[in-house]
Wavefront OBJ file of the C-alpha trace (Angstrom):
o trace
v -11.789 17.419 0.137
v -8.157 16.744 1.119
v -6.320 14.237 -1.471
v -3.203 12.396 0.116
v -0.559 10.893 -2.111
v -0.426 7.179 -1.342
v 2.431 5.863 0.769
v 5.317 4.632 -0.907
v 6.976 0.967 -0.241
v 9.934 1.401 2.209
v 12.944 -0.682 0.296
v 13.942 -3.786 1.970
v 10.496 -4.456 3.499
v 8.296 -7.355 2.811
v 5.412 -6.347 4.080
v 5.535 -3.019 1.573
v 6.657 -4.789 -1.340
v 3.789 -7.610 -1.006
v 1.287 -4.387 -0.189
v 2.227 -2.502 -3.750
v 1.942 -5.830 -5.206
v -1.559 -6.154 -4.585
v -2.496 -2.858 -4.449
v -0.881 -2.608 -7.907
v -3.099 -5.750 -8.922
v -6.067 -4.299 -7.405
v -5.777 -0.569 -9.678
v -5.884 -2.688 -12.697
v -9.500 -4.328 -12.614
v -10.620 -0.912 -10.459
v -10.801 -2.864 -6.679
v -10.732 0.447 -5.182
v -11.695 -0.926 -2.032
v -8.689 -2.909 -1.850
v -6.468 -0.129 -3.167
v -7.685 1.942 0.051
v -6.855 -0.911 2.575
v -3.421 -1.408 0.967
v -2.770 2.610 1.602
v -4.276 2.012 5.138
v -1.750 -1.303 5.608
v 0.964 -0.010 4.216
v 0.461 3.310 6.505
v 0.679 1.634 10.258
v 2.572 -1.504 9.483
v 5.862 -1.192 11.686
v 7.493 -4.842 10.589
v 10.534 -4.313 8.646
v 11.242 -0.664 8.816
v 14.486 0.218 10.471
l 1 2 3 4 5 6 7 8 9 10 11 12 13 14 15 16 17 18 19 20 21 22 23 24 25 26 27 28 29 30 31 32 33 34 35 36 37 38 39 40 41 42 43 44 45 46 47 48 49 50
C-alpha cells in the first residue's frame, strides 16, 4: 500500500486556502470522503498558482 502525504495549500491561492478549510472541517467529524476529494482538488487545480 503506498501512503502519499497530502498536498499542501500553495500561499496566495484561494482555491487552496478554501480547500484546507474544508478539508480541515471535514478531519474533525471523520468525512473522510471529503478529506480525499479535497487532496484530489487541491492536486489538479491550476487557478492561482504562478
Amino acid at each position: 500500500m503506498r501512503l502519499e502525504l497530502e498536498p499542501t495549500p500553495v500561499e496566495g491561492c484561494a482555491g487552496c486556502a478554501e480547500l484546507t478549510n474544508v478539508r480541515d472541517r471535514a478531519r474533525a467529524v471523520g468525512d473522510w470522503t471529503t478529506v480525499t476529494d479535497c487532496n484530489v482538488y487541491m492536486r489538479r487545480h491550476p487557478e492561482g498558482h504562478q
